[in-house]
C-alpha positions in Angstrom: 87.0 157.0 91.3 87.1 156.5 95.2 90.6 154.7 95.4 89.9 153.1 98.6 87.5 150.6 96.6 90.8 149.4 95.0 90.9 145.3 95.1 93.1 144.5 98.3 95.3 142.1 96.2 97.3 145.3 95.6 98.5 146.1 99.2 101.7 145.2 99.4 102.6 141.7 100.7 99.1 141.1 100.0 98.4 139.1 96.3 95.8 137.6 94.5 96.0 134.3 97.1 96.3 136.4 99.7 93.3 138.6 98.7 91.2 135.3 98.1 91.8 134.1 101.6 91.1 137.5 103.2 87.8 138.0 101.3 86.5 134.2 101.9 87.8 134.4 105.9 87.1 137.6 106.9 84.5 139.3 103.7 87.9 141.7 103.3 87.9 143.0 99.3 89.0 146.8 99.3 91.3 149.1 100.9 88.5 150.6 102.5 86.9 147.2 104.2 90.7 146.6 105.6 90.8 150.1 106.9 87.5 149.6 108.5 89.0 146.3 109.9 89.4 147.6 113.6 91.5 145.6 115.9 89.3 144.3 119.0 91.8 144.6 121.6 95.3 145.5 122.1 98.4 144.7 123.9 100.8 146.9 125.7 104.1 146.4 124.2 106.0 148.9 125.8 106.7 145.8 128.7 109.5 143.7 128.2 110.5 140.2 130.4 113.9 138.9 131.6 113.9 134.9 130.7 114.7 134.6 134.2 111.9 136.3 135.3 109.2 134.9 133.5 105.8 134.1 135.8 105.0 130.3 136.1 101.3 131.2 134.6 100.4 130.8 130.7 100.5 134.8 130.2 101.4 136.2 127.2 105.2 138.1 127.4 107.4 140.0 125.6 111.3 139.5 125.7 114.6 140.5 123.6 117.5 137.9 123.2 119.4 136.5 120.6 118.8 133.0 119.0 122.0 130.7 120.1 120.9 127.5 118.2 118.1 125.5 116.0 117.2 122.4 115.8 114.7 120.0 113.6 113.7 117.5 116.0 111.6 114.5 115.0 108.8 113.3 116.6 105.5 110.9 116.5 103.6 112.8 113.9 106.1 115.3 112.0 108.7 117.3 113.2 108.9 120.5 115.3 112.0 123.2 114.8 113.0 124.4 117.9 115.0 127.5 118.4 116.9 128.6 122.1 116.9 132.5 122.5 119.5 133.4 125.6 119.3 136.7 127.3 121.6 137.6 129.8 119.8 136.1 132.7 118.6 132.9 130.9 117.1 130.7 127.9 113.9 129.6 126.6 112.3 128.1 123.6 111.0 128.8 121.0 108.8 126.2 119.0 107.3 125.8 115.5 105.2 122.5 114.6 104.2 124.4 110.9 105.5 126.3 108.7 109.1 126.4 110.1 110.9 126.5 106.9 110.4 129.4 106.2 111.3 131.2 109.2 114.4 128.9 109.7 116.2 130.6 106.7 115.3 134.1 107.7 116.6 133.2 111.2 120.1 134.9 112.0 122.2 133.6 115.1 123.1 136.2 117.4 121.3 138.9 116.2 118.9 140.6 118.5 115.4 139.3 118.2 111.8 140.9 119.9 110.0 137.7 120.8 105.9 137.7 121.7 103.9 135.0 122.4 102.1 132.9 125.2 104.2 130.9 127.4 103.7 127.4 127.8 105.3 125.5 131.2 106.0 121.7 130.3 108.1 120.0 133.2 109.4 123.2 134.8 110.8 124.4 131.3 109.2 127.7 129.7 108.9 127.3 125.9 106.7 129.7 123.3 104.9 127.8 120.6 104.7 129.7 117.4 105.9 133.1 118.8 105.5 136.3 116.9 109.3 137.4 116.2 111.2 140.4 114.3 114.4 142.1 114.8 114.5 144.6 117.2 115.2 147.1 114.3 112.2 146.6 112.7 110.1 146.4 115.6 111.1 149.8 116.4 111.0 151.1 112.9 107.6 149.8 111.5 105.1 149.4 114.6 107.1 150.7 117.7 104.5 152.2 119.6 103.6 150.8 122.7 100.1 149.6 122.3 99.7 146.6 119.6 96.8 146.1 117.7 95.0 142.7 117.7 92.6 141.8 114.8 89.7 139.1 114.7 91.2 136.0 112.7 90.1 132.3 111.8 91.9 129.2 112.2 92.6 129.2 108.3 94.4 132.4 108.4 96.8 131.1 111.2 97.6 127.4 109.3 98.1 129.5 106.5 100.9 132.1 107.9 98.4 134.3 107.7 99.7 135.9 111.6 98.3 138.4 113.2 101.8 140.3 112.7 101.1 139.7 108.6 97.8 141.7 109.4 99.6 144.7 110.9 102.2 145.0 108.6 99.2 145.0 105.6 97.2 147.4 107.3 100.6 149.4 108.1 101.3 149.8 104.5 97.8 150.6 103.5 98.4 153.3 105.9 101.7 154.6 104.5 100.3 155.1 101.0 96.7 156.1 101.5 95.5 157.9 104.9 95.5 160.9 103.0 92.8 159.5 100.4 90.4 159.1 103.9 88.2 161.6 103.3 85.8 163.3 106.2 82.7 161.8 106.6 80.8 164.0 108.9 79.6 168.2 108.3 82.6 170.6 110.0 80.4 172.0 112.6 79.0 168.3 113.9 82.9 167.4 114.6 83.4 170.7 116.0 80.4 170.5 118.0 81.3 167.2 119.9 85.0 168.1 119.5 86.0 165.0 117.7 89.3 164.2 115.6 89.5 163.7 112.0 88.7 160.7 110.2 91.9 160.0 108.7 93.7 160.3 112.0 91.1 157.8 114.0 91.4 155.3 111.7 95.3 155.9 112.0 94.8 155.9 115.8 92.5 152.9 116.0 95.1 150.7 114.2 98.3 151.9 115.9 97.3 154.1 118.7 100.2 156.4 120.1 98.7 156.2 123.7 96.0 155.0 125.7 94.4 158.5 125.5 94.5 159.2 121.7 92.9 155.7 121.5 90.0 156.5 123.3 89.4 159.5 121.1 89.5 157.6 118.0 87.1 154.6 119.2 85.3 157.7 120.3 85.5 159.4 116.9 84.6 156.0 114.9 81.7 154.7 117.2 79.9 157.6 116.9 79.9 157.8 113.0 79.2 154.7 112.9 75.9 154.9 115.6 75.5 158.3 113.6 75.4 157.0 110.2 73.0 153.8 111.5 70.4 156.4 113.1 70.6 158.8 109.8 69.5 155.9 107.7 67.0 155.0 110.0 65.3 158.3 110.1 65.6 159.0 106.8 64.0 155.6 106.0 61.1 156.7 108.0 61.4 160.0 106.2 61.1 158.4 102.7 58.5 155.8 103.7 55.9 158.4 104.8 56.4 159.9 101.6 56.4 157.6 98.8 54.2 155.1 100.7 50.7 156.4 100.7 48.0 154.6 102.8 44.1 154.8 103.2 42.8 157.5 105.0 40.9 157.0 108.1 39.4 159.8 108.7 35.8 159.1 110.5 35.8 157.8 114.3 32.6 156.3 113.9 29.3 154.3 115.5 31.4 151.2 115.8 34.4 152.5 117.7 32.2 155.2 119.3 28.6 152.7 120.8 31.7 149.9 122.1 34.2 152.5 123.5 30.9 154.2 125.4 28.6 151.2 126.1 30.8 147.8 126.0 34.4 148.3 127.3 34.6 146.6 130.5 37.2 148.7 131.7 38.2 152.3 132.3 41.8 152.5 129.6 44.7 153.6 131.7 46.6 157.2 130.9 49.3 154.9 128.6 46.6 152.8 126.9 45.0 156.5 126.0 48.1 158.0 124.9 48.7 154.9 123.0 45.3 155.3 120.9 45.9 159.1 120.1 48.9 158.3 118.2 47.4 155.4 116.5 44.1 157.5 115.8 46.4 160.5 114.2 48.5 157.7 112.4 45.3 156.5 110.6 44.4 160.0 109.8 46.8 161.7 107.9 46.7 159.4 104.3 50.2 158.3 105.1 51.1 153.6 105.8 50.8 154.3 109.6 53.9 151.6 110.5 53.9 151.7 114.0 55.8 149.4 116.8 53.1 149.1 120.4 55.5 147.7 122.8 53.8 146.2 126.2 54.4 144.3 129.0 52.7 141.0 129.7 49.3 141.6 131.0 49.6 145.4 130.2 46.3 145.4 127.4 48.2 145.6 124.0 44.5 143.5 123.3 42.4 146.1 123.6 44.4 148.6 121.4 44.1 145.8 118.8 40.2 145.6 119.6 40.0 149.7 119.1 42.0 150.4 116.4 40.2 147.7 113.9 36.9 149.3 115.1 38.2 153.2 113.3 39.1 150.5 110.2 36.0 149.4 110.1 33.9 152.6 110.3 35.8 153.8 107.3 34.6 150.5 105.3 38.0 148.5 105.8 38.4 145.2 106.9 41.2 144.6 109.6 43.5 141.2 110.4 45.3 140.1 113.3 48.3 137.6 112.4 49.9 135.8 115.6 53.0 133.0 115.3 50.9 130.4 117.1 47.6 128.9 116.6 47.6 129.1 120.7 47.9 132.4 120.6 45.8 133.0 117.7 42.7 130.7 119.6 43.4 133.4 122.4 43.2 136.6 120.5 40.0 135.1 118.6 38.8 134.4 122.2 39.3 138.2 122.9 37.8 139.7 120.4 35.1 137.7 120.4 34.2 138.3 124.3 35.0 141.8 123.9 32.6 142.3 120.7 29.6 139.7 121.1 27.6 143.0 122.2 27.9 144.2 118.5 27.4 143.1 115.0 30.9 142.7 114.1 31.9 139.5 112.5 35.0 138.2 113.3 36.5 134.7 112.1 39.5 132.4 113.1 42.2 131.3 110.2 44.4 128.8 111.2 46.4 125.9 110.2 43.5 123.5 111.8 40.9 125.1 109.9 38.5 123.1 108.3 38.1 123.1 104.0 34.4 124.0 104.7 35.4 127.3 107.0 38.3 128.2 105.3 35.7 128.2 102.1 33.3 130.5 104.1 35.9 132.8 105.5 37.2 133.2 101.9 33.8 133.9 100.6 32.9 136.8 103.3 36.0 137.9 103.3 35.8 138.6 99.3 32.4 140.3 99.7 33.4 142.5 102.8 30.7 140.9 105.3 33.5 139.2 107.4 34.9 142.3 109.6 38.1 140.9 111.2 39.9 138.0 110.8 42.3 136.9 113.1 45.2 134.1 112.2 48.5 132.0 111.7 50.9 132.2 109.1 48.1 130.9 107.2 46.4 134.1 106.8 49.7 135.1 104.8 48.8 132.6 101.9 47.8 133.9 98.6 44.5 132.8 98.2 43.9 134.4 100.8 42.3 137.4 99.6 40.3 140.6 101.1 37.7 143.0 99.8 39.6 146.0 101.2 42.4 145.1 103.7 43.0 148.6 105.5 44.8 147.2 109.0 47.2 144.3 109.6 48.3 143.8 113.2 51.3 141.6 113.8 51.8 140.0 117.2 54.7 138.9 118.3 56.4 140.1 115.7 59.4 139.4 115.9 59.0 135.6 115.3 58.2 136.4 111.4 60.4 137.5 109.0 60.4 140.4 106.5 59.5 138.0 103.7 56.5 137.1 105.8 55.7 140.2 106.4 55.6 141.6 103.3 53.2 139.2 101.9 51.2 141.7 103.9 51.5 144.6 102.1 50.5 142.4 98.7 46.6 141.9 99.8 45.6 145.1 98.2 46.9 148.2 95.5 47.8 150.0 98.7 49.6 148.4 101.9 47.3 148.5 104.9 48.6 150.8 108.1 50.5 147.9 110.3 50.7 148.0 113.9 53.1 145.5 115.1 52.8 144.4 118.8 55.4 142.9 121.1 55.0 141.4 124.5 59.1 141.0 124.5 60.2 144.8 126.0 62.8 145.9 124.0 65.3 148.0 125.8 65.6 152.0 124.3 68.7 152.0 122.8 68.1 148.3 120.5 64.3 149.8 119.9 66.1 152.6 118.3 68.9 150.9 116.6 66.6 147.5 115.4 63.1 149.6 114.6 64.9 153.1 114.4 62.3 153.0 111.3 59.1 152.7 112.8 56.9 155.4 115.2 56.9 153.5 118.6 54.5 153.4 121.2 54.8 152.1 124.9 52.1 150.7 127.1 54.2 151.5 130.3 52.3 150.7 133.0 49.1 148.0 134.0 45.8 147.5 134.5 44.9 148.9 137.6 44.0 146.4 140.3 46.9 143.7 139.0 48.6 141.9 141.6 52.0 142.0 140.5 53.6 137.9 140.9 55.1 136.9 144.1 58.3 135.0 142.3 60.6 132.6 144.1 63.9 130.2 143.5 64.0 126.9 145.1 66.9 124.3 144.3 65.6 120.9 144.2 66.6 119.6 147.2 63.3 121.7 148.0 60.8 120.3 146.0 58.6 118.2 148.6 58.3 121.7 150.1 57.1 123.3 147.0 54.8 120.2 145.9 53.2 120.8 149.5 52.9 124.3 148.5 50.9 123.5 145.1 48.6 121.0 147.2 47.5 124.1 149.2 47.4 126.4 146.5 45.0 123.2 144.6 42.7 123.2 148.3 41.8 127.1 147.5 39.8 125.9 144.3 42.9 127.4 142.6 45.0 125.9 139.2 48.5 125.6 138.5 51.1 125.4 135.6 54.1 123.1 135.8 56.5 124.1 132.4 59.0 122.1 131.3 61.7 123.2 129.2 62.1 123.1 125.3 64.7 123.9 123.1 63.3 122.1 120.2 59.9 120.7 119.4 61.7 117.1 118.5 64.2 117.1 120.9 64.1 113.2 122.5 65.1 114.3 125.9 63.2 117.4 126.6 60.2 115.0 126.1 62.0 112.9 128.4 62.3 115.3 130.8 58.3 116.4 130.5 56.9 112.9 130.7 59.3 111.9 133.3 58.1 114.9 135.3 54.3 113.9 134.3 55.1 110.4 136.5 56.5 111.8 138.9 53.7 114.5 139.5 51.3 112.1 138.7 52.4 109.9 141.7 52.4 112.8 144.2 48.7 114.3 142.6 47.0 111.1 142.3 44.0 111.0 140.8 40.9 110.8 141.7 41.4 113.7 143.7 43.4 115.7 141.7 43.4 115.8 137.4 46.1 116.4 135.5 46.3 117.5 132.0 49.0 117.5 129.8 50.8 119.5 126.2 53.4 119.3 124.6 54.8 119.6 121.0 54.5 116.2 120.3 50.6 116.3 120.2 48.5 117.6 117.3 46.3 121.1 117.4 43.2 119.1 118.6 44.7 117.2 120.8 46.4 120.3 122.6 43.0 122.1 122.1 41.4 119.2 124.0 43.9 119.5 126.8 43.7 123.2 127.2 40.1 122.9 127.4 39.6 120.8 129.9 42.1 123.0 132.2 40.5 126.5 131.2 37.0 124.8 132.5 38.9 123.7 135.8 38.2 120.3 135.2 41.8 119.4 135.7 44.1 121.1 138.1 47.4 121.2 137.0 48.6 121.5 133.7 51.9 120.0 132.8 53.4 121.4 129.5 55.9 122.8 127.3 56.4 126.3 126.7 53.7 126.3 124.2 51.7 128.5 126.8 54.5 130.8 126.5 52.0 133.2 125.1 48.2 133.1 124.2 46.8 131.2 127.7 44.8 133.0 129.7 43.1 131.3 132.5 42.8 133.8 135.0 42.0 131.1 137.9 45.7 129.6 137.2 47.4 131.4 140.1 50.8 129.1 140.5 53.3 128.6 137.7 56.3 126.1 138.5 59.2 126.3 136.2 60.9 123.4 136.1 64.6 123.7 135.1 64.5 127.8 135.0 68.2 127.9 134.6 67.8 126.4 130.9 65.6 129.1 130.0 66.1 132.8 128.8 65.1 136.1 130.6 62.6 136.7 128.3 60.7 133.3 128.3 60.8 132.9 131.7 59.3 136.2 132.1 56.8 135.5 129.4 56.0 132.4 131.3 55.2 134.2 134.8 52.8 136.1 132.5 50.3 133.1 132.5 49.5 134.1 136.3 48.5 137.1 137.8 45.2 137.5 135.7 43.1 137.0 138.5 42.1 138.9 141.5 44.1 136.8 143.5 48.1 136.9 144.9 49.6 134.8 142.4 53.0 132.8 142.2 55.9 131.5 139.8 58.5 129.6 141.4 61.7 128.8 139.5 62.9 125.6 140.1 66.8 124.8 139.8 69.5 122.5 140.1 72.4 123.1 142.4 75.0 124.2 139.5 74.7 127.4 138.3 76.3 129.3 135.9 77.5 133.0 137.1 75.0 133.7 134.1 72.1 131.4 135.4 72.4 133.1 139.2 71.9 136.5 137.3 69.3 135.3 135.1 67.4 133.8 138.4 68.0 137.0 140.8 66.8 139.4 138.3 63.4 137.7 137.8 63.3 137.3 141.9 64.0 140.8 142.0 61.3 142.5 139.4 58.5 141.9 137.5 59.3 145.2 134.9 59.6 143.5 131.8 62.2 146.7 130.7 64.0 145.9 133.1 64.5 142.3 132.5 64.8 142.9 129.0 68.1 145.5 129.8 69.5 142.6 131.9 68.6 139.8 129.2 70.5 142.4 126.4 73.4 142.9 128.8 74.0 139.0 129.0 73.0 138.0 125.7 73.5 140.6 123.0 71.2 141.9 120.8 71.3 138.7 118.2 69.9 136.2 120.3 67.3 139.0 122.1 65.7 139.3 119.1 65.7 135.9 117.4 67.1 134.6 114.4 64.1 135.4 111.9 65.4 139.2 112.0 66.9 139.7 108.7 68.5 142.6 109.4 70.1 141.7 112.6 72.9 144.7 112.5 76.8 144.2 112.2 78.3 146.5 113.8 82.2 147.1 112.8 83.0 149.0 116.1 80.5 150.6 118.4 78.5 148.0 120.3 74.5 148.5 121.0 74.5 147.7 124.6 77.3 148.9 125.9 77.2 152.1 123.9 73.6 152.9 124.8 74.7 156.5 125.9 76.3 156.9 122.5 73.6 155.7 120.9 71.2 158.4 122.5 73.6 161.3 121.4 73.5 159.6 118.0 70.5 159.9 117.4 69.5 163.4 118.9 72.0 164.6 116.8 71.0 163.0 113.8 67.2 164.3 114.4 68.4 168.0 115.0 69.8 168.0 111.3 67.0 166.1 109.4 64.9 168.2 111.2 66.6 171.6 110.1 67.7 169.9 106.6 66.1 166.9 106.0 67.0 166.4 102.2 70.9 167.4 103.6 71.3 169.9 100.7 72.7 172.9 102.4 76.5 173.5 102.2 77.4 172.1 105.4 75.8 169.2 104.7 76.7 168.0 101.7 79.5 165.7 102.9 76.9 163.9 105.1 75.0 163.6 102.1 78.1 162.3 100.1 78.7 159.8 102.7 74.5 158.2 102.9 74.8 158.3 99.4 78.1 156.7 99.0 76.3 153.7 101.1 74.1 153.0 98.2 70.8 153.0 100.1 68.7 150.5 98.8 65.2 152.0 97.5 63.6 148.8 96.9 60.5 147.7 98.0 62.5 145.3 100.6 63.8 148.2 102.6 60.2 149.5 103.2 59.1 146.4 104.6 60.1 146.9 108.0 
């Protein structure tokens, strides 16, 4: 039995109370989850203060004295104990509002005491409140290296003397009895290769490093495993799903992709958009679920991929579906296809939430007896009467806004999953790409359409707005349209509506009619109501359309040429860059212009100057990781949102990289790790119990 999956109840000065708290607090059970507990900074303790010489600034210090008196002393709610410690240059305070009984009785006058803590200046008079304290004996004799371990903790654990010195001296005798039960995790000739120290001795260092340098190794040591292990399972997921899952095999390239690609694309593909459909067409080929991520910018034809590779599903007698989060965007792709395909017999059909009971009859009829080609959709093309002759392609856009559960239902329209081709307009920096969809082939379009204008973008505070309203007007002379976006952070959210209608007045009195039309969405309105609205603008008979970001994504009106973004400091990189998508579809210079307030957040100025600066969405997406994390880039629909115990996925992106071309060299010599050397690796993926279900191949 691996003894480091003993309960941690039997640590000692642990307990079964104890052990409850730390596994509700902090998900702590086993020896091994406390080992794997890593402090997330640490403090030098090597520094010590005279009381005389203690800043005037709420730092945290470090003195020796001995405690001269204690007193209980009552006050408006309670008491507080107060104890004086007196070194030879002066005295200060130490407080307790809780739990001072305790430490009163184990408090000995004139005995010489290490005190830590943060100060706290009240009427020139320097007290510590709650300090951490033991005797200089033990502070040499149990912990007395220089740097100090601090560990994550709740509130809880604090009001329940649950200190962060309690948590060192747990880990400390965890360490004592079992650091040489920490077996090696990694082959011999990997650690030898990137010259990296043991396992036991990391996790030694990472809790009570002897120096700065031997620290460094062992975060060193420990990220990578970590990044290492993450990348393994990834690859070998990939590994395991193009075995076991079989999918249909497209093997002819037919009249249907062949007569459109030769006679009725409007446009030449670009070197990216080529490369792109090789490794979709080889995919499709080889009898094997293609599961492939296409990653694009805005504008950068992910639409035409989608067109080309349903076309090779048809000419092999499958049907094909497109599955987008929003009805909008849904309309748009249906739009699309349809423009793209009128020259041909192919039947496509739209599946939304608005559908009618008499087309949602006929689109399940056809698509039961095959006639109906593609069929492009909502969430509602997920629903289980929903059913297809022979479903060979599912194409998810947007993807990241469903979940796995969603997309699953997916793989349940026939006895084999269709290939899936998910599509993202939201770049995903490398690094994430290969720690989020490690799993998945990914393709890039990395460069656009030629001809595209790239967006002139601006920032104007609002003490410029009659300049920018002037600037509209002028844009509005050339014949030319223009988006004004409002911010929303949820669909019901009282003052966000506010703040739209509001603005509607207000733009309203400056674009009076009847010269100038107006037309207005937001979330408040019902499909055909915003159908109605975008209508009307896509047909120019309105001017300006004031909205929500609902036309985030799906709106393509390539005579819009202005987008003004109200409030763009409340908004994320990622929408705002979305949002300057809506322009720059024509043949004409186009514009966004973020409008602000004058307070802005060190974040907000970043946010603002990087979309001033470029218009590569990689390269907002990096920024947008950098300042947010990889949590709220991706949205909170991601089940598998990875916790990370150490390493950190942006700002070990170069350890990722090494990770991972590490972890590919052996799969690719070994990739069932059975040779000698690999066994403990193979120990180590098996000890993590890797889940075979059907779940864990639903990427």
């Amino acid at each position: 039995m691996d003894q480091l999956q003993t309960s941690i109840e039997y640590v000692k000065g642990v307990g079964p109370n104890r052990a409850k708290l730390l596994k509700e607090e902090l998900n702590i059970l086993t020896y091994r989850d406390l080992l794997t507990f890593f402090p997330f900074r640490y403090i030098d303790r090597s520094k010590f203060y005279k009381i005389s010489e203690i800043p005037k600034n709420n730092i945290e210090i470090q003195i020796i004295g001995q405690i001269i008196d204690i007193k209980i002393i009552d006050q408006r709610k309670g008491k507080r104990m107060v104890a004086i410690l007196k070194d030879f240059s002066g005295e200060i305070d130490l407080v307790w509002f809780k739990g001072y009984k305790w430490i009163k009785q184990s408090l000995i006058k004139y005995k010489n005491y290490v005190i830590f803590g943060k100060i706290n200046w009240f009427k020139g008079r320097a007290s510590i409140p709650h300090p951490e304290i033991q005797t200089e004996e033990d502070f040499k004799k149990k912990i007395g290296n220089k740097l100090h371990p601090i560990y994550p903790s709740t509130e809880k654990l604090t009001n329940s003397g649950f200190t962060q010195r309690t948590i060192k001296n747990i880990v400390f005798e965890l360490l004592k009895i079992n650091s040489s039960k920490i077996k090696e995790n990694l082959p011999k000739n990997l650690i030898n290769k990137l010259k990296l120290i043991s396992n036991s001795e990391a996790i030694k260092q990472i809790h009570f490093p002897e120096n700065n340098s031997i620290l460094a190794k062992a975060q060193f040591r420990l990220k990578f495993e970590e990044l290492f292990i993450l990348q393994m399972k990834m690859l070998i997921k990939n590994i395991e799903r193009k075995e076991k899952i079989k999918g249909f095999k497209f093997q002819k390239i037919g009249k249907s992709f062949n007569s459109f690609y030769k006679e009725h694309l409007p446009f030449s593909l670009t070197s990216s958009q080529k490369k792109v459909m090789k490794e979709i067409r080889q995919d499709l080929s080889k009898g094997i679920q293609m599961n492939r991520l296409l990653q694009g910018d805005v504008g950068s034809g992910k639409t035409i991929i989608a067109v080309l590779s349903s076309l090779i599903a048809i000419d092999n007698d499958f049907q094909s579906t497109i599955v987008a989060p929003t009805e909008i965007l849904a309309q748009q792709h249906y739009n699309s296809f349809k423009s793209l395909l009128i020259k041909t017999s192919i039947n496509c059909y739209l599946l939304t939430g608005s559908s009618t009971k008499k087309e949602r009859i006929e689109i399940k009829n056809n698509l039961k007896n095959g006639t109906l080609n593609i069929l492009i959709g909502t969430h509602a093309v997920l629903e289980s009467n929903v059913e297809f002759k022979n479903l060979g392609l599912a194409i998810i856009d947007e993807q990241h806004r469903f979940g796995v559960a969603q997309r699953s239902k997916l793989w349940l329209k026939n006895n084999l999953p269709p290939h899936i081709l998910v599509m993202t307009a939201t770049p995903i920096p490398r690094t994430l790409a290969m720690s989020i969809y490690g799993d998945l082939d990914i393709s890039i379009i990395n460069e656009l359409p030629p001809g595209r204008i790239p967006v002139k973008t601006f920032h104007r505070y609002e003490n410029k707005r009659l300049q920018v309203f002037k600037f509209i007007k002028n844009q509005i002379d050339k014949n030319e349209q223009v988006y004004i976006v409002y911010p929303l952070i949820e669909e019901s959210s009282k003052l966000d509506y506010k703040d739209l209608m509001d603005g509607y007045e207000s733009i309203s009195r400056y674009f009076s009619k009847p010269k100038y039309q107006i037309s207005i969405v937001h979330g408040k309105m019902n499909a055909e109501e915003k159908k109605i609205e975008m209508d009307r603008f896509v047909k120019n008979q309105t001017q300006i359309m004031v909205a929500t970001t609902v036309i985030e994504v799906g709106v393509d009106v390539p005579n819009a040429s202005l987008i003004l973004i109200e409030s763009a400091e409340r908004f994320g990189l990622s929408q705002l860059h979305q949002l300057r998508g809506r322009v720059g579809r024509g043949k004409k210079q186009s514009y966004c212009i973020l409008m602000s307030s004058n307070k802005l957040s060190e974040n907000g100025k970043v946010r603002l100057k990087t979309m001033v600066d470029t218009n590569n969405g990689f390269n907002i997406a990096e920024v947008d990781l950098n300042l947010r994390g990889p949590g709220d880039l991706l949205g909170t629909q991601q089940s598998g949102i990875i916790k990370l115990k150490i390493s950190d996925l942006v700002k070990d992106s170069e350890l990722i990289l090494l990770a991972r071309n590490e972890a590919i060299k052996i799969l690719k010599n070994d990739p069932s790790l059975s040779s000698k050397e690999n066994l403990v690796l193979n120990r180590t993926i098996s000890k993590l119990e890797l889940d075979k279900s059907f779940w864990n191949l639903v990427s």
